[in-house]
N, C-alpha and C positions, 0 to 999 in steps of 0.2 A: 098476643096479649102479655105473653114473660117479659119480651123485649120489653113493652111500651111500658109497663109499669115498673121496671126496676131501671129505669132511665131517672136520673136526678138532676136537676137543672133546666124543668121545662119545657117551655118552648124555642128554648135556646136552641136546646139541641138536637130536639126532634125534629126540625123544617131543614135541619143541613145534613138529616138521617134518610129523612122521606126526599130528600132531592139526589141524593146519591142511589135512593132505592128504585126509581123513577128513572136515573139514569144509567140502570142495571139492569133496566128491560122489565122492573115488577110492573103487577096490571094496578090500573089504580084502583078497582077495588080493594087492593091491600095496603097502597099506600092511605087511603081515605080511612082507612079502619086501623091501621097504625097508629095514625096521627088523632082521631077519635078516642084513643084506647089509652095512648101517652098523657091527656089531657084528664078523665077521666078515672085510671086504674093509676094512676101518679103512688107510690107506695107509700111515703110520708102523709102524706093526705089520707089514706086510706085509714093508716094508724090513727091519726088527730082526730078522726070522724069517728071511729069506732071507740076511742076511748069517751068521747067529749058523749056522742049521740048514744050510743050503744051499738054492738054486735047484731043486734036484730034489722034494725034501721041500714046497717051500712048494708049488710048481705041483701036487702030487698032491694036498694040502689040500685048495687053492681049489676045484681041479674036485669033488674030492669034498663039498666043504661046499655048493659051489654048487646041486647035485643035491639034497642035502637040503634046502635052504631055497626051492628050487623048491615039492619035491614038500610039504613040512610045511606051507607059505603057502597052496597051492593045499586043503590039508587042512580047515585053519584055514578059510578061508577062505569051502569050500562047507560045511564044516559050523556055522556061526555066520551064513550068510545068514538063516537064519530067526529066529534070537533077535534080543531088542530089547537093543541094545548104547548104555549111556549115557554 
């Protein structure tokens, strides 16, 4: 989650991050929640949404999004163990 959210420059650089991580032997439950995490915990965003929305609003997010990109990576994750991913 430190990684993905102090990453700056989106999706730019997080799919040539999670492709290097993927071909370092990580299981893709981690890359799936990497990449989940970079998108979502992005730290400029995070700022613009807490000042704009408020502090109570952003923290209900995080925690709620955080839960989903657990449980959807972990989804992802055992279910594509078996197929051949190129």
């Amino acid at each position: 989650m430190l990684l993905a959210g102090t990453m700056i420059g989106g999706l730019y650089l997080t799919f040539p991050v999670a492709y290097s991580l993927y071909g370092k032997g990580a299981k893709l439950i981690v890359i799936f929640a990497y990449l989940g995490m970079a998108v979502i915990y992005c730290l400029p965003m995070v700022v613009f949404e807490a000042y704009f929305l408020g502090i109570k609003f952003t923290a209900v997010r995080l925690l709620v999004s955080l839960s989903l990109v657990v449980i959807t990576s972990i989804l992802l994750g055992n279910y594509l163990t078996g197929e051949t991913i190129k």
